[in-house]
RODO-2510 file (C-alpha; in nm, 4 decimals, decimal comma):
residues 268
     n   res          X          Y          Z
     1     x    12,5386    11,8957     7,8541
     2     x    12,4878    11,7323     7,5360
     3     x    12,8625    11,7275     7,4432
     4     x    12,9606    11,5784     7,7713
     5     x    12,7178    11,3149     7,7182
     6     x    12,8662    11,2265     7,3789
     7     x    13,1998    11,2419     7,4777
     8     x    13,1010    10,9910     7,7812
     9     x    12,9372    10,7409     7,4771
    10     x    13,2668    10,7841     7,3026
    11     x    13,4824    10,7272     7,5721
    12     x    13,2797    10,4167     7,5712
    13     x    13,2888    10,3240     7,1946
    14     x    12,9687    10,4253     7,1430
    15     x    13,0121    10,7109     6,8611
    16     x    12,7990    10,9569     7,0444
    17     x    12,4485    10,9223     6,8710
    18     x    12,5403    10,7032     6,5959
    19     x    12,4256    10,3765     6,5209
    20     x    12,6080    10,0782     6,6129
    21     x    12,5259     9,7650     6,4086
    22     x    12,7752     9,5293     6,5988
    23     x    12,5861     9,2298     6,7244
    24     x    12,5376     9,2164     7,1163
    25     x    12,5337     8,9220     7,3877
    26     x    12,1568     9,0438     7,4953
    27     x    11,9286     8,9395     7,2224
    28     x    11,5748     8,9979     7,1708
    29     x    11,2785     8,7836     7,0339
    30     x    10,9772     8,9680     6,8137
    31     x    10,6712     8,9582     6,9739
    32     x    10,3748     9,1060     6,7117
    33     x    10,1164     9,1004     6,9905
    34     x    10,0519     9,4936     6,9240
    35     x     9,7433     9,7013     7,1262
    36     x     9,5839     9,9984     7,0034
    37     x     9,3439    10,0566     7,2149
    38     x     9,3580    10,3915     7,3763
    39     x     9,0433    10,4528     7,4799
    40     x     9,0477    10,6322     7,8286
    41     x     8,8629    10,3484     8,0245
    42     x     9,1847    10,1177     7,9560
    43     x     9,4463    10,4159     8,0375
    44     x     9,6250    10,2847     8,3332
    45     x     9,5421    10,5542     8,5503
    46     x     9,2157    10,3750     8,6471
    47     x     9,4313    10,1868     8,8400
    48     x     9,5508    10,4736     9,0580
    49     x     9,2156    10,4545     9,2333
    50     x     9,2071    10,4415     9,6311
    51     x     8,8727    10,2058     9,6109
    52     x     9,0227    10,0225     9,3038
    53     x     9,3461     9,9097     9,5398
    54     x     9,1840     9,8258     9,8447
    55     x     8,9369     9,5660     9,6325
    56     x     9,2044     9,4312     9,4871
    57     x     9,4069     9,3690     9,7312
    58     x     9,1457     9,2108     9,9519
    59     x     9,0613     8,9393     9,6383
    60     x     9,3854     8,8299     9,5950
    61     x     9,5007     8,6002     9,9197
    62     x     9,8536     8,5543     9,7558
    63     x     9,9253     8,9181     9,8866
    64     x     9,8590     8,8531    10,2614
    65     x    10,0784     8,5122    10,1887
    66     x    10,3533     8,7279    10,0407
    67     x    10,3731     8,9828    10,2936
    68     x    10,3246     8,7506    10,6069
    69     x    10,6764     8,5728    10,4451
    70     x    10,8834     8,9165    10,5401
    71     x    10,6537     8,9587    10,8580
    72     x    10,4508     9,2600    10,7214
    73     x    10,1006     9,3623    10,7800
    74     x     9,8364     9,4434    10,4550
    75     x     9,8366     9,8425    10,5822
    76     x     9,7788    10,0155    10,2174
    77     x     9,9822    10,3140    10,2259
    78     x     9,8455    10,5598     9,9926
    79     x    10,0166    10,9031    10,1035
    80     x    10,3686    10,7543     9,9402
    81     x    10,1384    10,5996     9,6413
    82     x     9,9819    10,9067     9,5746
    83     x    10,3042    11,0826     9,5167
    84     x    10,5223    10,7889     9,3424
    85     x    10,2731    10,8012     9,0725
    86     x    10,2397    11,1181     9,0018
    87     x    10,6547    11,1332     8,9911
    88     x    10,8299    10,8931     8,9195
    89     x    10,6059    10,6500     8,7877
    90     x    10,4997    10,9250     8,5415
    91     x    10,8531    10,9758     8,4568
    92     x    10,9239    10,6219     8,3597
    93     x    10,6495    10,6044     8,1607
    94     x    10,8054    10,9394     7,9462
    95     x    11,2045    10,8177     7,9590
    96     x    11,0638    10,4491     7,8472
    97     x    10,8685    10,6423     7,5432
    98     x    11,2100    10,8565     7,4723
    99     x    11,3956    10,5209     7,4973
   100     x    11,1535    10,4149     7,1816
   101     x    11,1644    10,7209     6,9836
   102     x    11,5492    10,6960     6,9867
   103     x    11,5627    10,2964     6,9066
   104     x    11,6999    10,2155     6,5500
   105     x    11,3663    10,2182     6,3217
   106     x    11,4056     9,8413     6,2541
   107     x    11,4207     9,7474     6,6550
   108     x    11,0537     9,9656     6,7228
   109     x    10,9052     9,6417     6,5512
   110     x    11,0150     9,4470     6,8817
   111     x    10,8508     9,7065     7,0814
   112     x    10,4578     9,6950     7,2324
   113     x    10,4420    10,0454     7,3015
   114     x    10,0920     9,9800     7,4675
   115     x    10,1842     9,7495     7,7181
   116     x    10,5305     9,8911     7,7576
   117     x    10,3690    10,2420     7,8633
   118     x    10,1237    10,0592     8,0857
   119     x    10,3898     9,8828     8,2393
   120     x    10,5945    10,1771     8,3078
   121     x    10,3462    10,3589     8,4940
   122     x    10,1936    10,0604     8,6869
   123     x    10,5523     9,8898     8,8194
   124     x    10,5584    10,0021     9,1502
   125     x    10,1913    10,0170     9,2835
   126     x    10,2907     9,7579     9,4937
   127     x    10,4980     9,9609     9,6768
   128     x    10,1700    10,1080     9,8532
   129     x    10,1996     9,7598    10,0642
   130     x    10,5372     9,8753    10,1804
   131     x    10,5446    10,0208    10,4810
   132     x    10,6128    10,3982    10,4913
   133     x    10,9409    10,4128    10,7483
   134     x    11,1028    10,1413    10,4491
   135     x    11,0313    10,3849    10,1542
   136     x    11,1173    10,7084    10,3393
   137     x    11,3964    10,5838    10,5695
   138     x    11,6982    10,8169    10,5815
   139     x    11,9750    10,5773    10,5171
   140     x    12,0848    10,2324    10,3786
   141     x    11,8136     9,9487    10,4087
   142     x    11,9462     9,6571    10,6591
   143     x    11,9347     9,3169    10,4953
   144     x    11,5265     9,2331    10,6517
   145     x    11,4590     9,6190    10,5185
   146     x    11,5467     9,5004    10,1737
   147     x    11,3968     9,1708    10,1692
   148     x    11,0797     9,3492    10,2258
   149     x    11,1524     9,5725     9,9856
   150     x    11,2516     9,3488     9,7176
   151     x    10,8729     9,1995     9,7269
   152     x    10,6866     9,5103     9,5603
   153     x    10,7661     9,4304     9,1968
   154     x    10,5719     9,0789     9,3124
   155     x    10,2927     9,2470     9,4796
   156     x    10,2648     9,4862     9,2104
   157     x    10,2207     9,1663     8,9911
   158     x     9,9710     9,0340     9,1987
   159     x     9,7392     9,3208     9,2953
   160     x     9,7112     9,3426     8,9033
   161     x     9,6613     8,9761     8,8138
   162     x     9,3205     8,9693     8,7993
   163     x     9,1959     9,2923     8,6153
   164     x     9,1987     9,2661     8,2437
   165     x     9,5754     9,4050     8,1820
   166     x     9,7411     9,1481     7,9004
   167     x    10,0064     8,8800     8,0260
   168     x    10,2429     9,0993     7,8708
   169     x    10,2005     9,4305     8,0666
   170     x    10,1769     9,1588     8,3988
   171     x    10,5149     9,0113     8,3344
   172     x    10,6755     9,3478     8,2584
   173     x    10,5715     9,4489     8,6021
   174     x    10,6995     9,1711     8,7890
   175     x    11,0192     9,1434     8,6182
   176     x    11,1268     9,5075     8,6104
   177     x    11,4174     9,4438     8,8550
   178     x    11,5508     9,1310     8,6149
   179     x    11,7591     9,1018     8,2814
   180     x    11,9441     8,9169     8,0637
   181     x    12,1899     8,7376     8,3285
   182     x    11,8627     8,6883     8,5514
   183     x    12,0534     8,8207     8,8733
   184     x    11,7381     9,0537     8,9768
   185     x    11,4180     8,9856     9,1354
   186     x    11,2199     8,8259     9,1628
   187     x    11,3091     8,4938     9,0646
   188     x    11,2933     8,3291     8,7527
   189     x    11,2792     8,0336     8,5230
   190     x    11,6021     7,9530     8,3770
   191     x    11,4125     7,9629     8,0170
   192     x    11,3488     8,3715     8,0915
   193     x    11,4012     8,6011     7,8213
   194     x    11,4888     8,9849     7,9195
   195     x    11,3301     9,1132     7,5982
   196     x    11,3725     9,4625     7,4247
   197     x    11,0309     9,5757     7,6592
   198     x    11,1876     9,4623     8,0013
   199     x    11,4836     9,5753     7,9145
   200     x    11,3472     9,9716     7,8127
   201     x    11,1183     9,9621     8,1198
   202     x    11,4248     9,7851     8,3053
   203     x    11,6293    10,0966     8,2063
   204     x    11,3936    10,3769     8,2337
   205     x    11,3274    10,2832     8,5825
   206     x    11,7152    10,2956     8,6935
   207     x    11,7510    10,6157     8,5415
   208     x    11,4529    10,7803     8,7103
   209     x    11,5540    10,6268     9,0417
   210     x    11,8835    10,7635     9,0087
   211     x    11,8311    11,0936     8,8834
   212     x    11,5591    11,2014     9,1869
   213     x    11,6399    11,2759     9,5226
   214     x    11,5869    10,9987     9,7322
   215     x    11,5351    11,0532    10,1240
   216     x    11,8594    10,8200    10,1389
   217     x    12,0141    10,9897     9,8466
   218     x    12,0660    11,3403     9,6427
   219     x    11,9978    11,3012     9,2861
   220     x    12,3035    11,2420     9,0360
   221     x    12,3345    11,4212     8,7242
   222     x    12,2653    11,2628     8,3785
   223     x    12,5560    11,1796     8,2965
   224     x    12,6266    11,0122     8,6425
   225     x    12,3131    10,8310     8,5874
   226     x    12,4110    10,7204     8,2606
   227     x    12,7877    10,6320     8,3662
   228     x    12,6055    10,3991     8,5982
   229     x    12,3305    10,2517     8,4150
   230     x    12,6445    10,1584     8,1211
   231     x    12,8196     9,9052     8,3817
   232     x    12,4875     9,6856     8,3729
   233     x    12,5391     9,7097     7,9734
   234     x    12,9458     9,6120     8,0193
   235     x    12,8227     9,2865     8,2450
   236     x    12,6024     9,1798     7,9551
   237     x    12,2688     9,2721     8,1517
   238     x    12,1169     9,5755     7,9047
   239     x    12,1703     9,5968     7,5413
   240     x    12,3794     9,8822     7,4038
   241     x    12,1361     9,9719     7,1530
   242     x    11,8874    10,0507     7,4156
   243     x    12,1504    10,1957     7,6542
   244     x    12,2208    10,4410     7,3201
   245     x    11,8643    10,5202     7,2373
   246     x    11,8865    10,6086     7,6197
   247     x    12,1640    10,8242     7,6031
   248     x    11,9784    10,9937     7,3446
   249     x    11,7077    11,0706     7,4430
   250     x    11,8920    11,2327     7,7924
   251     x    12,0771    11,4506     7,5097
   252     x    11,7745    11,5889     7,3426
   253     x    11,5832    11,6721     7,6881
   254     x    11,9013    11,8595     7,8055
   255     x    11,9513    12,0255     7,5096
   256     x    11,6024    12,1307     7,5215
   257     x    11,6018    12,2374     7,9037
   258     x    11,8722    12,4534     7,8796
   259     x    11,7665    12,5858     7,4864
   260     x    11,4375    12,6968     7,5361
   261     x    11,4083    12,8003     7,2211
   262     x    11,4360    12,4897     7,0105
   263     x    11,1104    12,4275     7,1511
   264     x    10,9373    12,6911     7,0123
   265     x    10,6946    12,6239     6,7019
   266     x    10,8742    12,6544     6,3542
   267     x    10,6657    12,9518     6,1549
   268     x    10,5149    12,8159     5,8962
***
């Protein structure tokens, strides 16, 4: 697995796990607005709270606006919540760590772990708004389907707006379906900035998505997933540095699933 993965980045140009030092399109601006606060009351899974949902939900009257413009009622569905969190929420939150372990040491400076990590495991809660037959249905979402889809990374946004999460973590989970060319959603001001964070949690979340069965999809293999996610770097939307810390991060976990071994503790 790992050498087809490296002979995919050199097919590409990419040198396998090298590093590449040319300059890219996508450029990132340093934010040094760090957290380290870990204690367990500001974990994110406090969010993940039946009681916690359904309060905020019911304070924030943006919500019923938002859902009333696609013609949706404010039904909390928790049995596909319940689920997405534990899955692949949980899973971004570990590729978008990988995706920083594997960065060039002089790019983790650009990086807020804190709120990235938040971030990744908060981005779709606002999916519990969507209705169930959308999330689970068993073929290709008509164009009303999707424009009710589309709203979640907004509702996400907004049934987190007023808890004490920083701006930071807020805007990461609205904008997780953006980047650099801004051709995502939701919309955005033409002064928006896909920074390194968006662009990790941006990433992470495609190749989770693509890698699981779907109930409209089977899963595709890594390097399918990868082969996929490196058109969005050709079109100038993901930077190749992150697309490479990616890539290698996919190596090492494959390596590692099918070597046991390399796993096991070192004797001292």
């Amino acid at each position: 697995m790992g050498l087809e993965i490296n002979s995919l980045l050199r097919a590409y140009g990419l040198n396998g796990i090298e590093r590449q030092n040319k300059a890219s399109s996508v450029s990132f601006r340093q934010n040094t607005n760090t957290s380290e606060d870990r204690f367990e009351s500001n974990q994110p899974e406090r969010f993940a709270n039946e009681a916690v949902i359904t309060k905020l939900v019911n304070s924030n009257s943006k919500i019923q606006s938002i859902l009333k413009e696609v013609g949706v009622e404010a039904i909390l569905n928790f049995q596909d919540l319940k689920p997405l969190l534990n899955n692949h929420c949980t899973d971004v939150r570990n590729i978008s760590s990988g995706i920083v372990q594997n960065l060039p040491f002089s790019l983790r400076n650009f990086v807020d772990e804190k709120a990235l990590l938040d971030a990744s495991y908060l981005h779709d809660i606002g999916k519990v708004l969507i209705p169930s037959e959308i999330l689970n249905k068993q073929g290709k979402l008509n164009e009303t389907e999707t424009k009710i889809m589309h709203k979640h990374s907004e509702l996400s946004y907004e049934i987190l707006k007023n808890t004490n999460l920083d701006k930071k973590t807020l805007n990461l989970i609205r904008n997780h379906h953006q980047n650099a060319k801004k051709s995502g959603y939701p919309f955005v001001p033409k002064d928006f900035r896909a920074d390194l964070n968006l662009q990790i949690l941006t990433m992470a979340d495609k190749y989770s998505a693509l890698t699981e069965k779907r109930p409209y999809k089977e899963a595709f293999t890594p390097k399918q997933a990868l082969t996929i996610i490196y058109t969005d770097v050709k079109d100038g939307k993901l930077h190749p540095f992150v697309f490479k810390a990616l890539a290698n991060y996919v190596n090492t976990t494959e390596i590692s699933k099918h070597n046991p071994e390399i796993n096991q503790e070192i004797p001292s």
